[in-house]
N, C-alpha and C positions, 0 to 999 in steps of 0.2 A: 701848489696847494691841492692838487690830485689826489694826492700822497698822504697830504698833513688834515686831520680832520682832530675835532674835538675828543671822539672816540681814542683814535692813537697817541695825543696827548696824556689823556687821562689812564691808558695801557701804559704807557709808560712810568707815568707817576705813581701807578703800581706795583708796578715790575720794580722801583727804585724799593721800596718797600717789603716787598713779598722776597724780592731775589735776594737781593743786596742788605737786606733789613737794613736800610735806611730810616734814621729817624723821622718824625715830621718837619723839625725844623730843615733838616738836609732838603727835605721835597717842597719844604715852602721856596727853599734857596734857590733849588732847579726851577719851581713853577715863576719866580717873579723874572728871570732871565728869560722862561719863555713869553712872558706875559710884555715885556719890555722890546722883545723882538716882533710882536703879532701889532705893536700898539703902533709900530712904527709902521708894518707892514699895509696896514690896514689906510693909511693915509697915502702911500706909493701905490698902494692897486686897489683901489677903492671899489672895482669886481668883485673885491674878495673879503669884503668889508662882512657880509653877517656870517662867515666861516669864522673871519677873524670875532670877530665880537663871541663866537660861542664859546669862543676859547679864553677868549678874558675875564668870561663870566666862572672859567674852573674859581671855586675858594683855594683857599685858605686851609690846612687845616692848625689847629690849635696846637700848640705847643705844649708837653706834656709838662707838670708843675714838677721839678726835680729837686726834694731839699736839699739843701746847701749842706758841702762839704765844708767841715773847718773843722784844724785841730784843738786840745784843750792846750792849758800853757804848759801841762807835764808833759805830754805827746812833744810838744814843740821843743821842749829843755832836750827828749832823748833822744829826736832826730838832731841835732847839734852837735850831742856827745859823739856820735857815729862815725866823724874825720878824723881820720888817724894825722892830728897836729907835727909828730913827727917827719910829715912829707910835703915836700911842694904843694903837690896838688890838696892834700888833707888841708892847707891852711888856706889854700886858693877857694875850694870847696865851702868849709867853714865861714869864710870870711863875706862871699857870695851869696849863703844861704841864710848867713843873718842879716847882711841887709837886707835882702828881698824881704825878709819878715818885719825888722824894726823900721825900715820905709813904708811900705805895704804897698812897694813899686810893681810893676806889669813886667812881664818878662821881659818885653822888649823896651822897654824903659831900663831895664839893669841890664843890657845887651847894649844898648845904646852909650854907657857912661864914659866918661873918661876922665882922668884924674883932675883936668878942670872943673869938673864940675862939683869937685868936693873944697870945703873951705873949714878948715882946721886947726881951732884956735879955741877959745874959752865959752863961745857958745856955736859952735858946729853946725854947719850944714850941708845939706846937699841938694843941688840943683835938679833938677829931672824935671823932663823931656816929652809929653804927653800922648794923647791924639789931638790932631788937629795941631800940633806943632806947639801944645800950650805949654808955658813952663810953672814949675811950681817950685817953692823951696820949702825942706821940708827939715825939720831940725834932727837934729843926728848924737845921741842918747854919751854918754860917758864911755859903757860899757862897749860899745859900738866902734867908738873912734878907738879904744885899745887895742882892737882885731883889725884894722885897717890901716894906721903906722904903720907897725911891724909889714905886713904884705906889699904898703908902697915902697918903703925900704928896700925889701928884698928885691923885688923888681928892678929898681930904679925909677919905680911912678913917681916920686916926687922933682926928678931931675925935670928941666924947662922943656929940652928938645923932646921929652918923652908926656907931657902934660895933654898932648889931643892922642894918645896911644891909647886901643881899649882898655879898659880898668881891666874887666874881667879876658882873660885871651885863655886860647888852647898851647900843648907844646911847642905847635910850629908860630905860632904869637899872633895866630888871627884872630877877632875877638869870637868869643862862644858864640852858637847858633841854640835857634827856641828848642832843637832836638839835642842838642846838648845839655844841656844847663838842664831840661825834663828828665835824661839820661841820670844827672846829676844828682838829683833831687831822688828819683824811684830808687835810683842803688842805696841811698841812703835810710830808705823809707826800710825798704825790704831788708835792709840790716836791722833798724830798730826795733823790727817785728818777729826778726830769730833772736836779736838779744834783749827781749822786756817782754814784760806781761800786758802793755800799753797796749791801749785800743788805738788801732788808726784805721781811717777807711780803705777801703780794698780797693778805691780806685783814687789817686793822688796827683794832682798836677802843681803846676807850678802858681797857679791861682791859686788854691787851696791855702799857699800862704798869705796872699792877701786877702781873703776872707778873714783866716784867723787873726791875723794883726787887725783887722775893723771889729770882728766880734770880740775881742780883751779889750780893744780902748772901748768900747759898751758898756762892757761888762764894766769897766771902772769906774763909769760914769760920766766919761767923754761926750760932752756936748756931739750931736750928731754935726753942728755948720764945720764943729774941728774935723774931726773925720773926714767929710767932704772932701775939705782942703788939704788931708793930708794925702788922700788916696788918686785927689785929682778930679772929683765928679764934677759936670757942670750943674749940677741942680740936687738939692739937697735928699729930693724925693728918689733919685736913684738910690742914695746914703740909707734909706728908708727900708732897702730890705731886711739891711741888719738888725735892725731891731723888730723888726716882723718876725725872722728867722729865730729870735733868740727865746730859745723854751724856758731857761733857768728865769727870765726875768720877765717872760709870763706867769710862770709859776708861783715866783715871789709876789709878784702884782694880785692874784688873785689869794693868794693868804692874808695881803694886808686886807682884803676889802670882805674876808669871809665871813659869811654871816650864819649862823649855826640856825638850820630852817628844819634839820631834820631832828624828828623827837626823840632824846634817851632812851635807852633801854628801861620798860617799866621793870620795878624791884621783882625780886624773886616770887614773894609771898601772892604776887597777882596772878601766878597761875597756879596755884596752889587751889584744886577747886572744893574740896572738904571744907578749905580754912573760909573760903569765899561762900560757901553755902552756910556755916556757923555763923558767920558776923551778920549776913544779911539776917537769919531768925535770931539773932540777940536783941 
């Protein structure tokens, strides 16, 4: 405790910032590790108890508000186009990147899957795998299950001894990793962005697609409890960004309710000041 003083805590917490530019949220990360080791300390050496205490009193700092990335539904049709179908991997790619969209699964929820978990028959679905170990089922579109056949086939995902096999694997048949499938996703981005005039944001992750699958079912009029349940939240108020976040149906909101408060343009003839000095002496 010689060493560790509130001062070199908070140099620290700097240094993570100033050096490294670290965001806040990073330094709140570092700071509650330190704060969870000093909380302990502080009851084992209870000497050292108002050193420790001035160090628990470091805040917080706030979290910067970062609007939400999500693509539109054109963005999203021409990052799709971009797997060359003619290839293994083009239809492994394909096949991967639209479920993560039409589930609006987490990436390690689509890391995690395996051909059990899909159920393909006349009304579709698929099972996934949460945090917290929660599962959810979530129904699986027409268009969806026609890119998904075909790829169990090819595989032999549908065969029995192969039904706990990763869905989604690499060459050597291990299932994909969160830097892969990211890998996955940017190559694609950065092709749709040399081959269209489409807007996409400069920074794209694998989120990014389930953003966009919650802001379209919004957009469509999807009750926010379905949402919820399709993305997996436990509380409908986490659901509640999306519709915070969504400007088009701000904007719509505030033309139905607009009230025309400011005054027309007066006619021409009212700054006319001859014509206004005539009528008044008529």
């Amino acid at each position: 405790m010689q060493t560790i003083s509130q001062a070199t805590v908070v140099g620290f917490l700097d240094w993570l910032q100033a050096e490294r530019k670290n965001s806040n949220a990073t330094r709140n990360a570092r700071l509650a590790a330190i704060h969870a080791f000093f909380n302990y300390i502080q009851y084992q050496h209870p000497e050292h108890l108002y050193e420790c205490q001035k160090i628990l009193n470091i805040p917080m700092k706030r979290k910067a508000n970062v609007p939400m990335n999500y693509l539109s539904v054109d963005a999203i049709k021409v990052l799709l186009k971009q797997p060359d179908i003619r290839t293994v991997k083009g239809r492994r790619d394909l096949a991967l990147l639209s479920l993560m969209y039409d589930t609006g699964a987490r990436v390690q929820e689509v890391i995690d899957l395996r051909p059990s978990s899909l159920r393909i028959d006349k009304l579709s679905t698929i099972r996934i795998t949460g945090k917290g170990n929660k599962t959810r089922i979530v129904p699986m579109l027409e268009e969806q299950v026609k890119l998904l056949t075909p790829y169990l086939r090819e595989h032999e995902l549908v065969q029995t001894y192969n039904r706990e096999h990763a869905l989604f694997f690499n060459s050597r048949g291990d299932k994909l990793t969160r830097a892969g499938v990211n890998y996955i996703l940017l190559k694609y981005a950065d092709m749709a962005k040399r081959n269209s005039n489409i807007h996409l944001p400069d920074k794209i992750s694998c989120h990014v697609l389930r953003h966009s699958k919650a802001m379209h079912l919004l957009q469509a009029g999807v009750n926010l409890v379905y949402i919820r349940d399709i993305l997996g939240h436990v509380s409908v108020q986490t659901t509640e960004i999306y519709a915070r976040a969504d400007s088009r149906a701000k904007r719509e909101a505030l033309e139905k309710a607009y009230i025309a408060v400011v005054p027309k343009k007066a006619p021409i003839w009212m700054s006319n000041d001859n014509l206004l000095d005539w009528l008044k002496r008529f």
